[in-house]
BAPA-670279 format. One record per residue (C-alpha): x, y, z; residue in three letters. Coordinates in steps of 0.25 Angstrom, whole numbers, plus 5000, padded with zeros to 4 digits. Each point is the difference from the previous one (the first is absolute). Example, Ala and Ser with C-alpha at 12.3 -4.5 7.8 and 13.67 -1.06 7.14 Angstrom:
BEGIN
5049, 4982, 5031, ALA
5006, 5014, 4998, SER
***
This chain:
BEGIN
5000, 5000, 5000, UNK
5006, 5013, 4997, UNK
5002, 5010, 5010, UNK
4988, 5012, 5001, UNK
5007, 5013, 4993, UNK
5000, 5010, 5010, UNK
4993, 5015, 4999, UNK
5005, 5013, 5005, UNK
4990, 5012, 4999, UNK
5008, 5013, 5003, UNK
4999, 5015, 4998, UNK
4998, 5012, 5008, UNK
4989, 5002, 5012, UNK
4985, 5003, 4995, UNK
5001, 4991, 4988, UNK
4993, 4989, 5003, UNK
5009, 4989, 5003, UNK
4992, 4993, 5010, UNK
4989, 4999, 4992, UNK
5006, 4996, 4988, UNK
5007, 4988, 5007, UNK
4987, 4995, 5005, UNK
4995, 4999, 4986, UNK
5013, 4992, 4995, UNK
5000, 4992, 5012, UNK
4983, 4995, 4998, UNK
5004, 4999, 4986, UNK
5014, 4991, 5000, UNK
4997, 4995, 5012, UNK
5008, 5005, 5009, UNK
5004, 5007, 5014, UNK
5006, 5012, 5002, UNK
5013, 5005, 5008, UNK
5000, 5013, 5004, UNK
5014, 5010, 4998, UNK
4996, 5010, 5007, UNK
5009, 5006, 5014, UNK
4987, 5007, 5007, UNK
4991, 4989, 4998, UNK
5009, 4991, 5007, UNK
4994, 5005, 5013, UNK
4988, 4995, 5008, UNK
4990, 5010, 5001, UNK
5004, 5009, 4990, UNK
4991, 5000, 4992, UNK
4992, 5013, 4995, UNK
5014, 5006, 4999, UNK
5006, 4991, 4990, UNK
4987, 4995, 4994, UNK
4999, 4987, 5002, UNK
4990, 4992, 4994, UNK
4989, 4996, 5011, UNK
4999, 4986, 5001, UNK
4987, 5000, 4997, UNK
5003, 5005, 4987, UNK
5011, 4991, 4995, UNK
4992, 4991, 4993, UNK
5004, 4987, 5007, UNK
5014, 5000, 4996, UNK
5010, 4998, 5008, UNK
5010, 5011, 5002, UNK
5014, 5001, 5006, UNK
5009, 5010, 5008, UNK
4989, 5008, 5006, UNK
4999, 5001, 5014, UNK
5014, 4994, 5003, UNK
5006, 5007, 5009, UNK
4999, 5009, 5013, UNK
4999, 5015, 4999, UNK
5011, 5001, 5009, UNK
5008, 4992, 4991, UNK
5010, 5004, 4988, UNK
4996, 4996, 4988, UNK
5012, 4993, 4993, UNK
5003, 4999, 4985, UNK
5008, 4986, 5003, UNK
4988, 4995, 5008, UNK
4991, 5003, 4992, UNK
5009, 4995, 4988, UNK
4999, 4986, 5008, UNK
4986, 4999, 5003, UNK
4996, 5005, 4986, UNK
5006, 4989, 4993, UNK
4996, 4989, 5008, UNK
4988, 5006, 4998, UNK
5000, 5000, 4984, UNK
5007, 4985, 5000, UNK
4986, 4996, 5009, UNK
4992, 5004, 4991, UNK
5006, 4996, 4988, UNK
5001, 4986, 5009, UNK
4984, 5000, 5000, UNK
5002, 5001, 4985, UNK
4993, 5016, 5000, UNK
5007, 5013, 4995, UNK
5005, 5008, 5010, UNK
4996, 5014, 4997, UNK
5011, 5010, 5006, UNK
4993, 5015, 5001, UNK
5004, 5013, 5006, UNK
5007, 5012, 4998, UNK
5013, 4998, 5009, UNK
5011, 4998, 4988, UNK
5011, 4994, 5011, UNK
4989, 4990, 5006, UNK
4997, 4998, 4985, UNK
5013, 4997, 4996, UNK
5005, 4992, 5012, UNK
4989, 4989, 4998, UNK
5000, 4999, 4985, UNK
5015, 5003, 4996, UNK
5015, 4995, 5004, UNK
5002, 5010, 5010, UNK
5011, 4999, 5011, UNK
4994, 5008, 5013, UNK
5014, 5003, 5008, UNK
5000, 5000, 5015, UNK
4996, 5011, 5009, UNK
5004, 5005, 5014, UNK
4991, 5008, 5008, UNK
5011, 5006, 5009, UNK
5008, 5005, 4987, UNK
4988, 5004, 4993, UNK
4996, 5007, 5013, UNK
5015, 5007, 5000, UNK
4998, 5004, 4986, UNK
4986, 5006, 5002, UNK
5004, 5007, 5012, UNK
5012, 5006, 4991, UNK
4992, 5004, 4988, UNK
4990, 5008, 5011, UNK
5012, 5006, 5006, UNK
5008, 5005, 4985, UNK
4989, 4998, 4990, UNK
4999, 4989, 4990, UNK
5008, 5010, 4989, UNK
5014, 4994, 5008, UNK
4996, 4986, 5001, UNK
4998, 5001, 4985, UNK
5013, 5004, 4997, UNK
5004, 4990, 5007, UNK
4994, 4990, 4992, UNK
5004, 5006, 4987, UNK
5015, 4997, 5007, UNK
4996, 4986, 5002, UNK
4990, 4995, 4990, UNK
4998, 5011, 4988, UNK
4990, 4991, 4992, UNK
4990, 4999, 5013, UNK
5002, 5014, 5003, UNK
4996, 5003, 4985, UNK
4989, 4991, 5003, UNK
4993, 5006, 5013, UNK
4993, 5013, 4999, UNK
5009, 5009, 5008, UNK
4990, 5003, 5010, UNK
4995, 4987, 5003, UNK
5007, 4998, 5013, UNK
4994, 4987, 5004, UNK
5008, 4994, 4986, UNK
5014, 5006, 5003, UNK
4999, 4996, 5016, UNK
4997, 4985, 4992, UNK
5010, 5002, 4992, UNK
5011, 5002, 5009, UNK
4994, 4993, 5009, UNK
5004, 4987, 4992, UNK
5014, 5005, 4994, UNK
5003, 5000, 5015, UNK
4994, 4987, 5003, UNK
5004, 4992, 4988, UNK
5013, 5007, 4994, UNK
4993, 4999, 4987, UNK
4994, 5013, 4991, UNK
4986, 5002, 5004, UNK
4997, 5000, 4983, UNK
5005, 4985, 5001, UNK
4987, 4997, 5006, UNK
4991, 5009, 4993, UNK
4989, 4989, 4991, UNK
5001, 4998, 4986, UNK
4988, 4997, 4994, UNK
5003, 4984, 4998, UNK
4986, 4993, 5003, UNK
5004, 4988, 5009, UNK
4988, 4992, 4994, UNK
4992, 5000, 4987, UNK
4992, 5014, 5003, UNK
4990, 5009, 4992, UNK
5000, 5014, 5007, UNK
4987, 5009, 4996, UNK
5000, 5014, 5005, UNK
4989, 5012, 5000, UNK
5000, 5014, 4996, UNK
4991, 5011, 4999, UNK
5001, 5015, 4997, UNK
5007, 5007, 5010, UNK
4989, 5010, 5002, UNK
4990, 4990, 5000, UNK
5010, 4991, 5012, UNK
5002, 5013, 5007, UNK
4984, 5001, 5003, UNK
5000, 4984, 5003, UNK
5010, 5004, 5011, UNK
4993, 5012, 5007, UNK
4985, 4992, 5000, UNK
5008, 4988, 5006, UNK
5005, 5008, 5010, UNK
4987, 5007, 5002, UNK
4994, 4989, 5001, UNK
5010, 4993, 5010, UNK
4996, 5011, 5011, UNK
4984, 4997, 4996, UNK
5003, 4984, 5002, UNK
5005, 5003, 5014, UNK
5017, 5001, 4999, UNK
4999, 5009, 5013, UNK
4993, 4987, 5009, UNK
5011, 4991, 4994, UNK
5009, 5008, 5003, UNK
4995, 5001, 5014, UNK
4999, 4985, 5002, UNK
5013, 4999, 4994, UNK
5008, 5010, 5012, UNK
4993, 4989, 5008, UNK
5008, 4989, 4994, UNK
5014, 5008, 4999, UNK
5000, 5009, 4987, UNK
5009, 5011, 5004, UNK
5010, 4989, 5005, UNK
5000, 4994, 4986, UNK
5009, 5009, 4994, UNK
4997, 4995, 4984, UNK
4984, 5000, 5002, UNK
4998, 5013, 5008, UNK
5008, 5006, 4989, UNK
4991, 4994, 4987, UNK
4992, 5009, 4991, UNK
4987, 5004, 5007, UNK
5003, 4995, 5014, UNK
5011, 5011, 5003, UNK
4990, 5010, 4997, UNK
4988, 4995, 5007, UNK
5010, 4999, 5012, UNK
5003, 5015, 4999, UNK
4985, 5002, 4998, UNK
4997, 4993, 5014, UNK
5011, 5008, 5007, UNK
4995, 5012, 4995, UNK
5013, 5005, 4991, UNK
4991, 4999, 4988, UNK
4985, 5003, 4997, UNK
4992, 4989, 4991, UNK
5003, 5008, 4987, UNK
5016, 5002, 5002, UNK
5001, 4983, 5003, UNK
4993, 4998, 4988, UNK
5007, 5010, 4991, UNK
5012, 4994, 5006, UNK
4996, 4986, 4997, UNK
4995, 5005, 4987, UNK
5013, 5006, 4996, UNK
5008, 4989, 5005, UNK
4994, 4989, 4993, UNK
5000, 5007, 4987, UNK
5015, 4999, 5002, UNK
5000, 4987, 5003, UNK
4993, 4999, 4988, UNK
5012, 5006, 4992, UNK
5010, 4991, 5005, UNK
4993, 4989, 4996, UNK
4998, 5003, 4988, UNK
5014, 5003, 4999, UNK
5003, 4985, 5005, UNK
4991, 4993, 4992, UNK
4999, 5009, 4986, UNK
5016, 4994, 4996, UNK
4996, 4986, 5002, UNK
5000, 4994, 4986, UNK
4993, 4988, 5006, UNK
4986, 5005, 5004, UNK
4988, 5000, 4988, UNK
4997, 5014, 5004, UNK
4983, 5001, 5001, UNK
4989, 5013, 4999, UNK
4996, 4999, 5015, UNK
4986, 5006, 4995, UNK
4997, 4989, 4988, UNK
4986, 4996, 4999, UNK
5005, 4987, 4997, UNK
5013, 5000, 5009, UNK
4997, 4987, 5007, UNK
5000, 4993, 4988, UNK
5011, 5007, 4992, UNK
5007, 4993, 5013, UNK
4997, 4988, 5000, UNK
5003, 4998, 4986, UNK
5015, 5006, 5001, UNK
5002, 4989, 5013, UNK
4993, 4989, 4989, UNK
5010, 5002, 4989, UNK
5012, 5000, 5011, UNK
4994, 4987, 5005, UNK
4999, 4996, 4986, UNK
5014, 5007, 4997, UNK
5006, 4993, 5013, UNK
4995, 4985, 4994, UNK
5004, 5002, 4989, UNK
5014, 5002, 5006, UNK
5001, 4993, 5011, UNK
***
């Protein structure tokens, strides 16, 4: 019996990823993986928008709801879980469809991807340092060490630089020795959404209008009782931080949701940015009449394709 092709549906926030997985997955018969960091976490839900149980048609969906607030999300522990989730599924002879718009998670569950080590304590030390002289002087630093990931890594992206040096120190490698080549590590048909930019950018503020009419500040609330501010990755995702400046008082409804709203356009950006160069993914019209079909008969001929050459 030859192994199920696996599905990635990818593209930026607001496009319609979770739905569209829904329909391959009733239609290949399949089950879907998720690949995003926020919905990693029990009880976010309205934030990240997370399909309802209710609403996800009987089919079984994996890496939601697997980790703690409190906890760190972790690319390599997701990049574990996520594949013996995709090598289950194809086990029980179904297609795993992998959704979501987190282009590292999406990369570390379907392509050859070495995730390096990390150390709290250094990363700690470098984060510390980057508060105290600004990330401008650990990027010079890395332009010394590693010139191809500081060409790489948006200048102002802290986070990125700190990772970088984080792993020259650790491993006595170049950070860009690392960095994912898009090699799939198994026979893969990648499908990706766009729409307008104008059009997404209006997706984006009704979402987060409609996240405050769904209830994101009682979540939240429920969520301080479970340890939110101590988990330094979720108190920090899109939607939450501004809710928690809401319920302290620092910002009124309309600034957290402007916030929000501005933020996640960004976010749109940079995935577009990470997805767009891929000359893997069968790029799709998010607002097609007929998009579920025009996706199911790409993933066909792959499957057809992957026979053909298998």
């Amino acid at each position: 019996m030859r192994t199920p092709l696996v599905v990635g549906v990818v593209g930026p926030t607001a496009t319609g990823k979770s739905d569209l997985a829904l329909d391959l997955a009733e239609a290949l018969g399949g089950e879907v993986v998720g690949a995003d960091a926020s919905q990693l976490y029990r009880g976010m839900d309205i934030g990240t928008a997370k399909v309802p149980p209710a609403e996800r048609r009987g089919i079984p969906h994996h890496q939601l709801d697997v980790i703690d607030v409190v906890a760190e999300a972790s690319v390599a522990a997701y990049q574990v879980a996520a594949r013996a989730d995709l090598a289950a599924i194809q086990g029980r002879g179904r297609h795993p469809i992998l959704a979501g718009g987190s282009g590292l998670y999406v990369r570390a569950a379907l392509d050859v991807l070495e995730i390096p080590p990390t150390d709290p304590e250094v990363r700690s030390r470098l984060e510390r340092e980057a508060e105290e002289v600004g990330p401008a002087v650990l990027g010079t630093r890395l332009r010394d060490l590693d010139p191809a990931a500081a060409a790489a890594i948006e200048p102002g992206n802290t986070r990125r630089i700190v990772r970088a040096l984080e792993v020259i120190e650790l491993t006595g490698r170049p950070f860009s020795a690392t960095m994912p080549t898009r090699t799939s590590l198994q026979p893969t048909v990648v499908l990706g959404l766009r729409m307008p930019r104008a059009v997404l950018d209006e997706r984006v503020a009704t979402r987060v209008r409609r996240m405050w009419a769904q209830g994101l500040l009682d979540e939240v609330r429920h969520l301080e009782t479970l340890g939110l501010r101590r988990g330094r990755t979720a108190s920090r995702a899109l939607g939450y931080a501004q809710a928690l400046a809401e319920l302290d008082g620092t910002m009124t409804t309309e600034q957290a949701q402007d916030e929000t709203t501005a933020l996640t356009r960004r976010l749109v950006r940079r995935q577009e940015s990470w997805f767009n160069p891929d000359p893997r993914i069968t790029w799709l019209d998010a607002l097609a009449p007929n998009l579920a079909e025009q996706a199911v008969e790409v993933v066909q001929a792959a499957i057809s394709d992957n026979g053909a050459h298998g």
